[in-house]
C-alpha positions as CSV (number, residue, x, y, z in Angstrom):
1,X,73.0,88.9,46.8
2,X,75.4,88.8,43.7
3,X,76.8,91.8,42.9
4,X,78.9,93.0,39.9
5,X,82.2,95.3,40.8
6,X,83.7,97.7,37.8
7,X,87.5,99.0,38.1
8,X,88.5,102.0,36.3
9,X,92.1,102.6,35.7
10,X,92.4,106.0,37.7
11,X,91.6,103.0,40.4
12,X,88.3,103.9,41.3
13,X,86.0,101.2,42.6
14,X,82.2,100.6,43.6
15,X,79.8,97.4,43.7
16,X,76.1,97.1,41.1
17,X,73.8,95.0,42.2
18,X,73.7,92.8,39.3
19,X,70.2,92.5,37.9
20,X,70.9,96.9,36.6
21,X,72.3,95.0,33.8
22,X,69.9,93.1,31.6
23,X,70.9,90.8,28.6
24,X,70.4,91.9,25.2
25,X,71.0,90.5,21.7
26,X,74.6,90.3,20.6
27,X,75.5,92.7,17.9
28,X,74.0,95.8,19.9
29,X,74.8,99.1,21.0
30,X,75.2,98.5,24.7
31,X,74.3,101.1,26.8
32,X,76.2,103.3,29.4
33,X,78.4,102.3,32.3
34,X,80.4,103.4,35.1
35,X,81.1,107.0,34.2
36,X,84.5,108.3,32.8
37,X,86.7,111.0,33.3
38,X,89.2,112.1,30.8
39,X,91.1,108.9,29.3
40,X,89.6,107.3,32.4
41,X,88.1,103.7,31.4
42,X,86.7,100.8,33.1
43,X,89.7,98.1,32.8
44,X,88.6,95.4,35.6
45,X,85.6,94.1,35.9
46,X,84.2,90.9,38.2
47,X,81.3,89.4,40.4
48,X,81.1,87.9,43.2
49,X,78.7,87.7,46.5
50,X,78.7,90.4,49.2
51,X,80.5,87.8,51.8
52,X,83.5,86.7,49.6
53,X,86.9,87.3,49.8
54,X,88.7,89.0,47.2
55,X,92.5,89.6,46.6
56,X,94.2,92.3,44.5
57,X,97.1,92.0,43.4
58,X,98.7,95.1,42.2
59,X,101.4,96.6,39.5
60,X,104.3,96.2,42.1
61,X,103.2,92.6,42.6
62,X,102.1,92.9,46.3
63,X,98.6,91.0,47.3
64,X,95.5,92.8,49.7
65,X,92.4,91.2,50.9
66,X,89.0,92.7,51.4
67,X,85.1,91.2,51.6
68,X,82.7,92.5,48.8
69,X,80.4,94.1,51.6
70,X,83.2,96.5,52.4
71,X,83.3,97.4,48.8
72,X,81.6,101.3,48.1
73,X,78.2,100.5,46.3
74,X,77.0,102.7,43.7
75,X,74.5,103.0,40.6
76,X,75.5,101.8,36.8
77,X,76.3,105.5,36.4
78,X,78.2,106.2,39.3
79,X,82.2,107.4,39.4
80,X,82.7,104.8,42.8
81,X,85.2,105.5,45.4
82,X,89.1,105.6,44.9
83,X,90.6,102.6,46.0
84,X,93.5,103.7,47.8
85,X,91.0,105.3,50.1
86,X,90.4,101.3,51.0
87,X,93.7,99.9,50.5
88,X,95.9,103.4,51.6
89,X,99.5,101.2,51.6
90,X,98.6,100.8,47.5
91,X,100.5,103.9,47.0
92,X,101.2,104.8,43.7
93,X,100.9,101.2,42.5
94,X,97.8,99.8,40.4
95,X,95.1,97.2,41.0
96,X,95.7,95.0,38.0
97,X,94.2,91.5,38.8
98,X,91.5,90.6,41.3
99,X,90.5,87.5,42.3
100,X,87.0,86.5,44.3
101,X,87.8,83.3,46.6
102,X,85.7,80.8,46.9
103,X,82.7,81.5,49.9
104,X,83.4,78.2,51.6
105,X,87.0,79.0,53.3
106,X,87.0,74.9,53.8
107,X,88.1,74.7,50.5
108,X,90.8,76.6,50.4
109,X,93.5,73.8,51.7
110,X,92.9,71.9,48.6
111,X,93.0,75.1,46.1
112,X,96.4,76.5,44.9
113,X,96.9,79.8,43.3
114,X,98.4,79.9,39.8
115,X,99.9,83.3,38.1
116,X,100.8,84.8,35.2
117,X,102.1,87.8,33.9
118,X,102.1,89.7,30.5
119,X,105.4,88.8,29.9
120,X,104.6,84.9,29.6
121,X,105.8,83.6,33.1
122,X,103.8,81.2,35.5
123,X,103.9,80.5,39.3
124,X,102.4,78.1,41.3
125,X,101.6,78.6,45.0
126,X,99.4,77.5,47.9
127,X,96.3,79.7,48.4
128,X,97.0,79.1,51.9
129,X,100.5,81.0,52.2
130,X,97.6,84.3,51.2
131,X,95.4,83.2,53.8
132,X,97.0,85.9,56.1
133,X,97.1,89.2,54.4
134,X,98.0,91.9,56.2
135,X,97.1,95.4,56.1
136,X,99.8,96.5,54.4
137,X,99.7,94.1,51.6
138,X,101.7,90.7,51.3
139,X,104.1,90.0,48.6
140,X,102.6,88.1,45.7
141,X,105.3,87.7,42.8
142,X,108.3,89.5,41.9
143,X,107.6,90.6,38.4
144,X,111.0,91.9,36.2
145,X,111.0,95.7,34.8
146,X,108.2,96.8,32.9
147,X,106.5,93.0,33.6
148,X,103.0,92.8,35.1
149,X,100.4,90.6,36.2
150,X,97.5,89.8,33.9
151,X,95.4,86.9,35.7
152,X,95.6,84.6,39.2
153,X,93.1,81.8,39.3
154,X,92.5,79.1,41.5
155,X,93.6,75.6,40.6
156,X,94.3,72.2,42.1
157,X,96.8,69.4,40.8
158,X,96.2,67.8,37.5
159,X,94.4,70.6,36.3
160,X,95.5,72.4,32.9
161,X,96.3,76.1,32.3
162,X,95.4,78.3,29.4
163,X,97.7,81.3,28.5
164,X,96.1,83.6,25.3
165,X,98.3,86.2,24.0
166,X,96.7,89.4,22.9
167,X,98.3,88.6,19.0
168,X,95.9,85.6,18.9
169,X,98.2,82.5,20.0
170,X,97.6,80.2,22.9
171,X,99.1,77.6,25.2
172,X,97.9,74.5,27.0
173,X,99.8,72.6,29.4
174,X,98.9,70.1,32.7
175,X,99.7,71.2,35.9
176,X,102.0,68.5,37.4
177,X,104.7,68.9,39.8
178,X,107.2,68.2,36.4
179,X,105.9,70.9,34.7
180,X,104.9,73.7,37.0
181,X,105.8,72.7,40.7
182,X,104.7,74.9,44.0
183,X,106.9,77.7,44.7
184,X,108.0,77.6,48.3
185,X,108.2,81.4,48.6
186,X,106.3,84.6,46.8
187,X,109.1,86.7,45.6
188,X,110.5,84.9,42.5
189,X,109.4,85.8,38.8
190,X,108.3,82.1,38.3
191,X,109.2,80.0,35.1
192,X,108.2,80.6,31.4
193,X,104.8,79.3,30.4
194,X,104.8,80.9,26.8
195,X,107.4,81.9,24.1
196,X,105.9,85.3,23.1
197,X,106.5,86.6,19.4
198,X,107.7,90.0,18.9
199,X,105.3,92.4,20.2
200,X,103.0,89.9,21.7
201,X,101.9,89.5,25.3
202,X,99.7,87.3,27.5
203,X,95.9,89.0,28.2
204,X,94.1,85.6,29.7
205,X,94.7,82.9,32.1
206,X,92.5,79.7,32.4
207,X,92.3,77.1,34.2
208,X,90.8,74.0,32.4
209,X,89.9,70.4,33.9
210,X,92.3,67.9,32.4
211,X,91.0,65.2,30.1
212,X,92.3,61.8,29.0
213,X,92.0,61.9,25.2
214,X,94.0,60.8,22.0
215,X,94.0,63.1,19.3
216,X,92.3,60.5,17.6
217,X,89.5,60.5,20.2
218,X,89.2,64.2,20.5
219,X,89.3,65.3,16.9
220,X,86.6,62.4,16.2
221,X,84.1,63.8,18.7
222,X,84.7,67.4,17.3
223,X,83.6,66.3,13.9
224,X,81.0,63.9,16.0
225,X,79.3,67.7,17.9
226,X,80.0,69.4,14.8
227,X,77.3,67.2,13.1
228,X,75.0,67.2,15.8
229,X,74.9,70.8,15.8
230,X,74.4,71.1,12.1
231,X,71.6,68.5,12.1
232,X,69.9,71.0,15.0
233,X,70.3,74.1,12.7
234,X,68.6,72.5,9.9
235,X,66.0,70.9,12.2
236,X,65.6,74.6,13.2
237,X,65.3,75.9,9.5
238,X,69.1,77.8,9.8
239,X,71.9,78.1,8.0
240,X,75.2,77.2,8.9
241,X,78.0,79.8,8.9
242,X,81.3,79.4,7.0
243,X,82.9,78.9,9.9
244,X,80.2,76.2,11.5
245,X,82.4,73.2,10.0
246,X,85.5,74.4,11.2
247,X,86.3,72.1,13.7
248,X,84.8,68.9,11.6
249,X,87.0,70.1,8.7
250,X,90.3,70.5,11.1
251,X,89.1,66.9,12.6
252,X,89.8,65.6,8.9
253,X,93.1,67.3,8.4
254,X,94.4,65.8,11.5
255,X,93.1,62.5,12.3
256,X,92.4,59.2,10.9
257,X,88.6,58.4,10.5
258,X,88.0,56.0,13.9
259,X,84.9,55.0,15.8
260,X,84.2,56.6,19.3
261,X,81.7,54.1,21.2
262,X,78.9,55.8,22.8
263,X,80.0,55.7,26.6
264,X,82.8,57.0,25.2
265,X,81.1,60.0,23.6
266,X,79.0,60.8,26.2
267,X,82.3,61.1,28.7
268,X,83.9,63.6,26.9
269,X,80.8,65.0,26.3
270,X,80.6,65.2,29.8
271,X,83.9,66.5,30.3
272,X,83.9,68.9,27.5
273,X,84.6,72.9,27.8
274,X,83.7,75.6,25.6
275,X,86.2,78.6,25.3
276,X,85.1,82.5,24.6
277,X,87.4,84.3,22.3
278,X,86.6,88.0,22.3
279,X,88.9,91.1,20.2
280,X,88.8,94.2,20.5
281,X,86.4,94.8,18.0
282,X,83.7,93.3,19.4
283,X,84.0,90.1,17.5
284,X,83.5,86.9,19.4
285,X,83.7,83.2,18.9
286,X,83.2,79.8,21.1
287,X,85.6,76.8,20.5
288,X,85.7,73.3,22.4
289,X,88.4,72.9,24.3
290,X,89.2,69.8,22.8
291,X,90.6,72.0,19.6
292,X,93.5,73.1,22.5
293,X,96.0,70.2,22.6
294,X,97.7,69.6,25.7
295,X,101.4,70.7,24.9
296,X,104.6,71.2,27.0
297,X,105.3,74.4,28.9
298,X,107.2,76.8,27.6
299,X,106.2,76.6,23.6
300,X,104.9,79.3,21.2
301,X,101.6,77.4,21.4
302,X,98.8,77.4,18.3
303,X,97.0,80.1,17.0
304,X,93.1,80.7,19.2
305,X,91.5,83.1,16.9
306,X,91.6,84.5,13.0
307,X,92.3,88.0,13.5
308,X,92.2,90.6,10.7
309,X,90.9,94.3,10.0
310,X,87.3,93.7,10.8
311,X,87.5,92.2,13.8
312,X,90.1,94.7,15.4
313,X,93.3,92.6,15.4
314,X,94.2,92.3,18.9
315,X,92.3,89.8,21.6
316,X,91.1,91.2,24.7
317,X,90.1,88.1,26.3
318,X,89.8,84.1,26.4
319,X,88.3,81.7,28.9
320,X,85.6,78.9,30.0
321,X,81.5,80.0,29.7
322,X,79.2,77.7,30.3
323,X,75.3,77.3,28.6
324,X,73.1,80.1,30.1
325,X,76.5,81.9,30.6
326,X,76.3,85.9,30.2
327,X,79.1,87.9,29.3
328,X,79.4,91.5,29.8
329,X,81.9,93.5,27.5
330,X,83.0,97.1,28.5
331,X,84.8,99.4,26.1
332,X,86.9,102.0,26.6
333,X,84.7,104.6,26.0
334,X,82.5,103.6,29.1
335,X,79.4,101.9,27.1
336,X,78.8,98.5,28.5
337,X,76.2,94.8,27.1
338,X,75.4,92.1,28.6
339,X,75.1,89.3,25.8
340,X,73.8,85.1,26.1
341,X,76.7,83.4,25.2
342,X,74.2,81.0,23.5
343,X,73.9,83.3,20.8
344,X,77.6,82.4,19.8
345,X,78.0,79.9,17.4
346,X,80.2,77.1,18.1
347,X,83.0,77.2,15.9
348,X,86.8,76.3,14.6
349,X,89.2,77.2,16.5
350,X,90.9,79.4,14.0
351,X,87.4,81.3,13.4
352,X,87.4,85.1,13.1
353,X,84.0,85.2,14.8
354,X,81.1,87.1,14.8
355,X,79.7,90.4,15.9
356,X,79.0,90.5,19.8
357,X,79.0,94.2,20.2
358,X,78.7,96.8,17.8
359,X,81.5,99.4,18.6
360,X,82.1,102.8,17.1
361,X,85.5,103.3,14.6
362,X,87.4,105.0,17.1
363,X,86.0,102.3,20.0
364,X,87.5,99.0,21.4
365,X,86.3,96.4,23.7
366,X,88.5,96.6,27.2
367,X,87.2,94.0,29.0
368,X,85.1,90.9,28.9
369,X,83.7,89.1,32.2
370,X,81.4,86.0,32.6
371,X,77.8,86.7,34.5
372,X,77.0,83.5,36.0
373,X,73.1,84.8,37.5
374,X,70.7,85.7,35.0
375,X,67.3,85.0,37.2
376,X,65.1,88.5,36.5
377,X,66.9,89.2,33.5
378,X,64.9,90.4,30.3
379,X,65.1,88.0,27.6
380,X,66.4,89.8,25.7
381,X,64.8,89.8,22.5
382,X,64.5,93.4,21.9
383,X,64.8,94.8,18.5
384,X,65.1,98.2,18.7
385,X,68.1,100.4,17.5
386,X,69.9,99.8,20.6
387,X,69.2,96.1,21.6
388,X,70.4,95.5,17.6
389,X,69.7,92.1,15.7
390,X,71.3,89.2,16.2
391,X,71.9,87.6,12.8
392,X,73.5,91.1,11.8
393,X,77.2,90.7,10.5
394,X,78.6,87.5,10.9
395,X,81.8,86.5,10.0
């Protein structure tokens, strides 16, 4: 059974079978989630089955291991259990990253385990030096004063990683053993992965699969899926946003007009990814990958997301969804949706984006999570005053 875990920052923890939450339109009112004390609100959110793995990684930068079964389960309403009841050498420290394994433990020779931290550092180590975690904890990184880690994923050579800043910039680069090699030990602060601008910091981590492609070649295919997907919308009676030709109209700024063969448009069709974009205001926007250039380490990177007044300024989150993809976002007020990530237009990567949930003035979006599972799921096509309309308020 998949289940759906919900972290609140006084470090509180239960398990929700997943199917509590059903999908709704984007642009709605949500409904409740795990219950709040105080300035208590639900920061960490994941899913994952009941016989996975999972590490934690903590504020101190230490690493503990536990299955999901051993995890407290508890209705969509329910407080949970505190978590240094199940982890009692946490201390004072908190959770701040957690990180489901993959089921089949045969795969974890091959996987390695990149990090990052608000400040802008990377790491690179083996998943196998956490195969062993003890008790107590294990050392994961050592983090400078007043640094923190924001996101471990799994990753294997070759692959790229994705830092997103919370000020709307972004970095690509290839993992290689030139630019980000395996760290022998766990207790150094790692190398920089980003140049952060004054009052910026790092909020997402990705890990993307690595694609052979010119700029040439890439920019021609986005203008090539750009047309495609307007041709559908017309088919379909719609109109196109603003935004809808914001990739063709980059794709003409920045490369020369060439022909892509079709073999060689359906490989990176094949090999294409789709990133979500979501700030704090509810707004939310998908991009191809291919707008992210592979760049060196260690830059200021390119901007992921228009950010303004309306759609609250700061990002909350960035990564990979796929089509049928669900995304749940949490605010820090404790109201929760679950929203088809088909119901977000494709668009430039310097879109501002469009209204996934409709928060109150005082109200931010805290935390974003893909659902993978959506068998038994309502379809979401609900109208009423809290289900809310989907063409409402685009950008």
């Amino acid at each position: 059974e998949r289940q759906i875990e919900a972290f609140a920052r006084d470090g509180f923890i239960k398990r929700t079978p997943l199917e509590t939450y059903r999908a709704q339109n984007r642009g709605g009112r949500g409904r409740s989630g795990a219950s709040t004390r105080g300035d208590d609100i639900v920061t960490r959110s994941f899913h994952a089955h009941t016989h996975q793995w999972v590490l934690f990684f903590s504020s101190g930068g230490k690493a503990y291991r536990e299955k999901v079964w051993r995890l407290p389960e508890g209705g969509p309403n329910g407080k949970g259990r505190a978590l240094v009841n199940l982890l009692p050498e946490l201390g004072g420290d908190a959770i701040t990253t957690v990180l489901p394994l993959p089921q089949d433990e045969s795969l974890w020779g091959d996987l390695h385990l990149v990090f990052a931290t608000a400040s802008g550092n990377v790491r690179r180590n083996r998943l196998a030096d956490f195969r062993n975690v003890r008790a107590s904890g294990l050392i994961a990184m050592k983090l400078d004063e007043g640094d923190k880690l924001i996101g471990v994923a799994t990753c294997r050579d070759g692959d790229d990683v994705l830092l997103a800043t919370r000020l709307g910039r972004c970095i690509r680069f290839q993992i290689t053993d030139e630019t980000l090699r395996v760290f022998a030990g766990r207790d150094s602060t790692g190398v920089r992965g980003i140049r952060l601008g004054k009052g910026d910091t790092v909020i997402g981590l990705s890990v993307l699969r690595h694609v052979e492609a010119s700029t040439e070649e890439r920019m021609a295919y986005l203008k090539h899926a750009a047309a495609l997907r307007r041709s559908a919308d017309e088919a379909e009676g719609q109109e196109p946003g603003a935004e809808e030709n914001g990739a063709e109209a980059e794709a003409d700024e920045q490369a020369a007009e060439i022909a892509l063969a079709p073999e060689r448009i359906a490989e990176l069709a094949e090999g294409e990814e789709v990133l979500l974009t979501v700030t704090s205001g509810g707004f939310g926007k998908r991009s191809s990958a291919y707008e992210y250039r592979v760049a060196g380490r260690g830059g200021q990177g390119i901007a992921n997301i228009g950010l303004g007044k309306r759609n609250g300024g700061e990002v909350v989150a960035s990564f990979p969804v796929h089509d049928g993809d669900d995304v749940m976002l949490v605010t820090d007020s404790g109201r929760l949706i679950r929203v088809p990530v088909d119901q977000v237009r494709i668009t430039g990567r310097q879109a501002m984006g469009v209204t996934l949930f409709r928060v109150d003035a005082d109200e931010h979006v805290s935390s974003v999570f893909p659902v993978l599972d959506t068998n038994g799921d309502d379809s979401g096509d609900e109208t009423d005053a809290e289900d809310g309309a989907a063409g409402e308020d685009d950008a």
